[in-house]
N, C-alpha and C positions, 0 to 999 in steps of 0.2 A: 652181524652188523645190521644195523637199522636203520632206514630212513625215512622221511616223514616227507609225504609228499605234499606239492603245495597246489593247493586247489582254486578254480579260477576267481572262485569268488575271493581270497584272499591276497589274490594278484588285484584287482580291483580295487581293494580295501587300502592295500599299500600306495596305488596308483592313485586313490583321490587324496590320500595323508602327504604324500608325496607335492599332490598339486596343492593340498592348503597350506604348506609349508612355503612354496613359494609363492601365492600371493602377498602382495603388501598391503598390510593395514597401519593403523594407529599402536603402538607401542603401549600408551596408557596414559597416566596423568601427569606423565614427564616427560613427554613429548616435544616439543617445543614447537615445532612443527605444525600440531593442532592447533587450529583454533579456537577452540576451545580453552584451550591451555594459555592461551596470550595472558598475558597480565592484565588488569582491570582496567590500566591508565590506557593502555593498545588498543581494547574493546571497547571504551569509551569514545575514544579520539574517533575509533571507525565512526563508531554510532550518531556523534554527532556530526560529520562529516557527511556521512550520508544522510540524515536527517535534514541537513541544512542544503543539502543538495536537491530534496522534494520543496522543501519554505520557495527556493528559488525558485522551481520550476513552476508550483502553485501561484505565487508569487505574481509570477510572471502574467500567468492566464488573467489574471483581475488588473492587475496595474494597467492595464487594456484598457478599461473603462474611464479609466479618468480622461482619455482622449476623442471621445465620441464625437462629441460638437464639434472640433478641431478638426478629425479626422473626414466629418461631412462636410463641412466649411472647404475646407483648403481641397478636398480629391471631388465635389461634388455629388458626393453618394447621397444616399437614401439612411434611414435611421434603421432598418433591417440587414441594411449592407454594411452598416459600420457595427450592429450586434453581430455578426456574422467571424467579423474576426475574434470575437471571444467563443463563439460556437464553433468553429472551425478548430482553435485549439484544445479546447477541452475534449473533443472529438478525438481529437490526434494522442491527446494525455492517454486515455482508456483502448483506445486501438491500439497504441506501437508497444505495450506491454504483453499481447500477445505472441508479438516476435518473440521479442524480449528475455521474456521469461523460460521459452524451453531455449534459445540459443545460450543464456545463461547457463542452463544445466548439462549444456555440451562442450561451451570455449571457458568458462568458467566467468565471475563477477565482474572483474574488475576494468577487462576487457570492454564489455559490455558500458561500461560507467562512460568508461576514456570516448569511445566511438561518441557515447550518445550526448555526452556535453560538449563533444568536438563541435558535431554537426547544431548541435544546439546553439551554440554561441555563432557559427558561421551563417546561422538564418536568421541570426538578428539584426545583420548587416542590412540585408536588404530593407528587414522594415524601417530601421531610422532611416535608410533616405532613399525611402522610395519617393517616388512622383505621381502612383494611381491606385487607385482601391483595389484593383485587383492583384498587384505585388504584395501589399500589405495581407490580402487575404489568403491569398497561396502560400506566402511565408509565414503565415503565424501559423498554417496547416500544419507547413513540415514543420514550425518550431517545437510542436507539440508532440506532435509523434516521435522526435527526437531526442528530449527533453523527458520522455516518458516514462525512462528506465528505473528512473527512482519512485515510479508510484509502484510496481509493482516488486523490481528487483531487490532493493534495500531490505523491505523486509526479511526478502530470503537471507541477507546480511546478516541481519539481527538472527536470526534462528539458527546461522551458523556458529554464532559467538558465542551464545549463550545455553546452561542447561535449560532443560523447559522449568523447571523452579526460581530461574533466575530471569526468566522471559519477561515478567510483566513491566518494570518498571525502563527496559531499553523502548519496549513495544508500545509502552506509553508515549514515549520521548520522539519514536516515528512514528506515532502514530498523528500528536499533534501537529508536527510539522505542516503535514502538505493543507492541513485543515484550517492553522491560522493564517497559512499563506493567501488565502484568498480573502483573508479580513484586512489584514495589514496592504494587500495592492491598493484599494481605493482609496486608502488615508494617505500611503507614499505617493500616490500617483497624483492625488490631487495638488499637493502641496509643490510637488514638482511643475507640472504646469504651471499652475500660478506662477512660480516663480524664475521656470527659465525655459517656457516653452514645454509642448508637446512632443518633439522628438526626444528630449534630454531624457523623458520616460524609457525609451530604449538605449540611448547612452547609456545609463545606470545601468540596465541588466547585462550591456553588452560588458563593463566592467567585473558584476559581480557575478556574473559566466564565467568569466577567465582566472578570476581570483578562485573560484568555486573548483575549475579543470586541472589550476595547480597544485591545489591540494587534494585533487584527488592521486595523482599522477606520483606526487613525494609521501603520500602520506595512507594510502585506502590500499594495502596487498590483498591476493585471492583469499578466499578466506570457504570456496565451497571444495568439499573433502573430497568427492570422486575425482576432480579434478587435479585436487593435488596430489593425491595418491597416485594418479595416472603418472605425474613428472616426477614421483617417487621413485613409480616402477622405470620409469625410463630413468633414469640416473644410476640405478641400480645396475640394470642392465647396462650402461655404457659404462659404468666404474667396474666393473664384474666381469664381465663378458659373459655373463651367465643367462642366457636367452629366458628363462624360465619366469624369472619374474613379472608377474604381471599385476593390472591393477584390473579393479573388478570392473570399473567404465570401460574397459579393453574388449569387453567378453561378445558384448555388444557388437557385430556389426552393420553399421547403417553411415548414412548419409547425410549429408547439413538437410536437404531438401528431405527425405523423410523425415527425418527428427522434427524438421516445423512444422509439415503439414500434419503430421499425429498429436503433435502438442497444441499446437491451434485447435486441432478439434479438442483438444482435452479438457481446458478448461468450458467452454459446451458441453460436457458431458457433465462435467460437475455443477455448471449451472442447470440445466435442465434434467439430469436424473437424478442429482441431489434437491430431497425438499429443506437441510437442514438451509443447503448453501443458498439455493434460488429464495426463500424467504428472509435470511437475515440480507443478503445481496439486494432485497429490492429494497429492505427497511433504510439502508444506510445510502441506497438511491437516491430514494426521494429524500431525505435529510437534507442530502447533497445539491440536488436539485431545486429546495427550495433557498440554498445557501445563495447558489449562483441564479437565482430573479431576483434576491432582494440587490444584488447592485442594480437594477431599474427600478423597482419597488422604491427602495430606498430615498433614492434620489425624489421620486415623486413625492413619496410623502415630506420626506423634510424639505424640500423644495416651495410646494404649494402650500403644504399647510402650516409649513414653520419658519419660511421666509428664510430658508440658509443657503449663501451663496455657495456657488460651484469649490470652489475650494475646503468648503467647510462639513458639505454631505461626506467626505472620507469617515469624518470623525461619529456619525453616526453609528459605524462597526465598533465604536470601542468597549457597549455593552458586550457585543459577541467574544472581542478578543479579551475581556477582562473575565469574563465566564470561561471561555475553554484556556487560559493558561492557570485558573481555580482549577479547572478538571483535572490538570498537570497534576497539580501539586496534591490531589487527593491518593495518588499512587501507593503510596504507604499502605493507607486501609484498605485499598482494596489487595495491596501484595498480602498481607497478615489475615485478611478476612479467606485468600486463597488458600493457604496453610491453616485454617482455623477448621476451616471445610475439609481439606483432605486428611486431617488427624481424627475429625468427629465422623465423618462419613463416608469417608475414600480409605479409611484404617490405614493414614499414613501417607498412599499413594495419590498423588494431583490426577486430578482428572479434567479434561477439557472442561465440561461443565460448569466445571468450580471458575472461570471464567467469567460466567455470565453474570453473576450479581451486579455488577456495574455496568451492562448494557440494561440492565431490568429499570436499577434507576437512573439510566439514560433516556428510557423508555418513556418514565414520567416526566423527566424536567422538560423535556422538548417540546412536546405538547401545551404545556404549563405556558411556555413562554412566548408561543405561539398568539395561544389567545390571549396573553397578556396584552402582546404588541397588537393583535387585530382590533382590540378595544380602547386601546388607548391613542389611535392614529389620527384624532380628532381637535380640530385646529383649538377647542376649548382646552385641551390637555398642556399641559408643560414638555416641550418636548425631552426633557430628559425623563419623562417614565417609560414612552418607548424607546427609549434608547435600554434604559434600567431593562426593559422585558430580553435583551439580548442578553443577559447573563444566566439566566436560567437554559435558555436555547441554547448559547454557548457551552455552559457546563456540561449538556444532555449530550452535543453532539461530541464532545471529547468521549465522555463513559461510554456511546454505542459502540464509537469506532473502535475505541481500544479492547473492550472485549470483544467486538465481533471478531476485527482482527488475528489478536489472541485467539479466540475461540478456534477459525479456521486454520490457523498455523499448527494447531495443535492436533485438532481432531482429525485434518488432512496431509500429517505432519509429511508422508514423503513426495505429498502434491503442495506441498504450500504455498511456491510460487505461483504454479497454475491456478489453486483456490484465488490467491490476491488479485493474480490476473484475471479471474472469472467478474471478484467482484469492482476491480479495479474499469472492466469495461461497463460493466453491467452503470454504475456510480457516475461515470463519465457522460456516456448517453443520457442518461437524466440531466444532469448537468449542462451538457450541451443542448438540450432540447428546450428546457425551462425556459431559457430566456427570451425565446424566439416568440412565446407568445405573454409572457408579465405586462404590458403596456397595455394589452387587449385585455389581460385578465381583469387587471385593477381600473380599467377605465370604463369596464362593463359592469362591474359586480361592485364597482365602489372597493375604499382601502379596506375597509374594515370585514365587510365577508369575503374580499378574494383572500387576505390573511387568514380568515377563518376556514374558507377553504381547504388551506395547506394544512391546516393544524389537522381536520379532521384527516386527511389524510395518513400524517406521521399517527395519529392517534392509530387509525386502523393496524397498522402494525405494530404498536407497541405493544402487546402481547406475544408474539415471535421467541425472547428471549429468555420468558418465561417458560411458553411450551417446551423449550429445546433443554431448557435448567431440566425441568422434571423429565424427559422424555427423550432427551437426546443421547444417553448411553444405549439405551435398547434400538434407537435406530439408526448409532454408528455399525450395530453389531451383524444388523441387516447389510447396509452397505459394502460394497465393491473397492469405495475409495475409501472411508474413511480408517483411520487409524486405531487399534486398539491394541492399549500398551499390553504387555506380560501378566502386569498386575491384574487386569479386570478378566484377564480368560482363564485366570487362577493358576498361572505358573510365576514364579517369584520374581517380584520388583529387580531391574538393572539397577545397580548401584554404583557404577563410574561411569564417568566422561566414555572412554572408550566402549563401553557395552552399548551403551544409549546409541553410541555415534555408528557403532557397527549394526544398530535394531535400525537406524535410518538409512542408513547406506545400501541394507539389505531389499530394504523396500522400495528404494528408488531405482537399485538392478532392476526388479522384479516389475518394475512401471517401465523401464526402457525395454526389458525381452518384450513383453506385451508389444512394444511402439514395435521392436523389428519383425516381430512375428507377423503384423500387419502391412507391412512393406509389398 
């Protein structure tokens, strides 16, 4: 008689077959479960849900401006102190996405959504009827920071719904959002006062808050995978009574307060020891920044030199917002021109880079349209050609975002959020800051070089998304954080939902052992 003895390494071998057998994952593309899997109509409905959840919150920060005069009239403020409540919240927009964003990746989305439009909608109260500049300014602080979850978290939405081949055209669709929502507050805001007072500015958003909370509340499920997989394993485990199964966000153990103070430093790591992130991050900055002076800008120029009443400067945005809802609708070619690239160049496989063509000629219309409006700000001019020069500017600033966007979703795919929220703050600070000095700028340097100013500035970076087209696979490869698929390190393309979703899952453990191991 014979027997075969069993050696410890093959005790081992069975011990970890043993443990992959009971983790719980993604089943495949019949799932139902995943979301990925959802039906198109389901992924949609999210998509623009959250989407229209950023218009609002964007929205919100500009429709501010139409109450300046009011706002110092009636509380006695200063013209600083009444810019301050749009500096205050855009402040707050770029900051609370830092929370944000890793708490999301621990309570999961939709959580996150509920809290931050609760609070959002309940600090609008105070601003419609307050009695002193300084309520108005404290509250538009928190409204922002409240209100902020959708600049940085949606995306991560969007990246949950869809394959990365199927990314561009949702990523389009959030991406315009929070970008026309600062066109469209000046034109809503103006016509509002005119017609029924300066508080009714907050009226309106305090409606279209609650409308916005109810549908997130009946209609936006979790939709990020660790988390679900987590009340997988626990279901299982309480239907089972089988202790064993687990989910991989399990393995993990930490703390709410570790988890944020590692994630807060994270996205700083990615702005300052990534050059791909800190340079496209500063390009889509100051875009942004110079988005938010032309509401003062604005005003002055068609004001003095084109004799338009207070109710009528909104409508000066309508070049910008008629340029970036074209940008919308270019999505197509840039989807096809993405696939055109990864068949002729990538042998098949999308690569981040393949991305950038449409930040490159974002790169150029913005500039373009810059000095179009810097020269043409001149009382001899017709005021509708600088109005005209916003469509070129508009168009530029849809194609940067959307491929930078894009770009870092993908090439930071299991840091995404952190990426949006690096550049989410980085974008906001500018934003917030611009405005504080535009009155100084244009009233020192004249309309036409403080415009030209800004232009050269966005010019200086528009080359950024070209260097990174030629140059940014060799220095994903270098990087820590950035991503790089199966395909490019020459092991064979994932070909379903489930492989993809388990390449990202896996790389997001491996970002949270990192968080506990620092603990």
């Amino acid at each position: 008689m014979s027997s075969t003895a069993t050696s410890p390494v093959d005790i081992e071998k069975a011990s970890k077959e043993v443990d992959r057998k009971s983790e719980v994952g993604w089943t495949g593309s019949d799932d139902p479960e995943d979301p990925l899997n959802f039906s198109n109509l389901r992924k949609w409905s999210i998509t623009i849900i959250c989407s229209t959840g950023a218009l609002c919150v964007a929205c919100g920060s500009s429709i501010y401006t139409a109450t300046y005069s009011h706002v110092e009239e009636e509380f006695n403020a200063n013209q600083l102190e009444a810019i301050a409540g749009l500096t205050l919240f855009v402040f707050g927009m770029g900051a609370g996405p830092m929370f944000y964003a890793p708490l999301s990746e621990f309570y999961g989305r939709r959580i996150i959504y509920i809290c931050s439009f609760f609070f959002y909608l309940a600090f609008q109260f105070p601003i419609a009827f307050s009695h002193n500049i300084t309520a108005v300014l404290v509250n538009r602080l928190l409204a922002g920071l409240s209100g902020s979850a959708f600049m940085s978290v949606a995306g991560g939405t969007v990246s949950d719904l869809f394959q990365k081949n199927q990314l561009g055209k949702p990523m389009m669709v959030f991406t315009a959002s929070p970008f026309t929502g600062p066109c469209l507050g000046p034109l809503l805001g103006d016509f509002i006062v005119f017609g029924a007072g300066w508080r009714w500015v907050f009226y309106i958003m305090i409606i279209w808050t609650f409308v916005m909370l109810c549908l997130i509340v009946f209609f936006v499920p979790e939709t990020y995978s660790p988390v679900l997989l987590r009340w997988r394993a626990q279901r299982l485990r309480k239907e089972s009574g089988n202790d064993s199964f687990y989910a991989p966000i399990e393995l993990v153990e930490r703390s709410v307060i570790a988890t944020v103070v590692f994630s807060v430093r994270r996205p700083f790591e990615l702005l300052f020891l990534e050059p791909m992130v800190f340079c496209l991050c500063l390009f889509t900055s100051i875009i942004l920044g110079v988005v938010y002076l032309f509401f003062q800008a604005f005003t002055l120029v068609f004001r003095n030199n084109h004799g338009f009443k207070a109710q009528h400067v909104g409508l000066s945005f309508m070049g910008l917002l008629v340029g970036m809802i074209s940008g919308v609708l270019t999505e197509p070619y840039w989807r096809s021109l993405y696939v055109k690239l990864s068949n002729k160049k990538g042998n098949g496989v999308g690569r981040p880079e393949f991305r950038l063509p449409q930040a490159m000629a974002g790169g150029v219309c913005t500039p373009i349209g810059l000095f179009w409006f810097a020269f043409t700000t001149y009382k001899s001019v017709h005021y509708i050609v600088p109005i005209l020069a916003g469509i070129p500017f508009g168009f530029g600033i849809i194609l940067v975002f959307s491929g930078v966007f894009t770009y870092l979703v993908e090439a930071y795919r299991p840091y995404s959020a952190s990426a949006l929220a690096a550049n989410g703050f980085l974008r906001s600070s500018f934003a917030a800051a611009f405005p504080l000095f535009s009155v100084q700028l244009y009233e020192n340097l004249g309309y036409t070089w403080a415009s030209a100013l800004l232009a050269f500035l966005i010019l200086g970076c528009a080359p950024f998304p070209f260097v990174f087209y030629y140059y940014g696979e060799r220095l994903r490869k270098r990087s820590r954080f950035a991503w790089t698929n199966q395909a490019e390190a020459g092991t064979p393309a994932l070909t379903n939902p489930a492989e993809e979703r388990h390449s990202t899952d896996a790389g997001e453990r491996a970002e949270d052992a990192r968080g506990a191991n620092m603990k």
